[in-house]
N, C-alpha and C positions, 0 to 999 in steps of 0.2 A: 234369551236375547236381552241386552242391555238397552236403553233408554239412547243412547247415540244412535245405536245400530237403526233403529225402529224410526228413528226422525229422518236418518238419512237414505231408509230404505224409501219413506213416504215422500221423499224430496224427488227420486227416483220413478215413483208413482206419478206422481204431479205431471212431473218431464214430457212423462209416456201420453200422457191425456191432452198435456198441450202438443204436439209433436201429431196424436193420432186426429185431434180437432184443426190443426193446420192442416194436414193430408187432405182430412176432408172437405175442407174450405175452397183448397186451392183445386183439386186433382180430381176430387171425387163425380164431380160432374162430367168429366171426359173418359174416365177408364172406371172399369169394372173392378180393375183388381187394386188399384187405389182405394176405390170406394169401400171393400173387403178389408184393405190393409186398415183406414179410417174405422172400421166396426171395430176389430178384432182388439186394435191399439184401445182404445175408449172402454169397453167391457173391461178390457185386461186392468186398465189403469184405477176406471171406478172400482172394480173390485180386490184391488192389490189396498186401495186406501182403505177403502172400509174395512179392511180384514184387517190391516195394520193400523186402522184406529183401536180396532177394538182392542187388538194385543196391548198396543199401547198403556189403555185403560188399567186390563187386567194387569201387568207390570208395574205399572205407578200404584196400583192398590197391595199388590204383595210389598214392593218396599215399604209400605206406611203400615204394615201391617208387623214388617219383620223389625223396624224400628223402636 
C-alpha cells in the first residue's frame, strides 16, 4: 500500500467516527438500533485508524530505509 492510499483510506476512517458520533448524538437516545449503528460505526472507525496509523508508520520507515 502506498502513502496516498493509507491517508486517504484514514480520511475515510475519520468520516466513519464522525458520521457513527453524529448517530449517536442525535438518534441514539430514541432507538436501539441507532444506538448499535452508533457502537459498531465508532469501534469500526477507532480501529480502522489505529490499524492505518500504524501501517502508515511501518511504510514511511521501509521507504527511508529502501532510499
Amino acid at each position: 500500500m502506498d502513502r496516498r492510499r493509507i491517508v486517504y483510506w484514514l480520511g475515510v476512517m475519520v468520516a466513519l467516527l464522525v458520521v457513527g458520533t453524529i448517530i449517536g448524538l442525535i438518534w441514539a437516545d430514541t432507538s436501539d438500533v441507532a444506538g448499535t449503528i452508533a457502537v459498531v460505526t465508532n469501534i469500526v472507525g477507532a480501529a480502522g485508524i489505529v490499524l492505518l496509523l500504524i501501517v502508515l508508520v511501518v511504510a514511511t520507515r521501509r521507504e527511508r530505509h529502501a532510499a
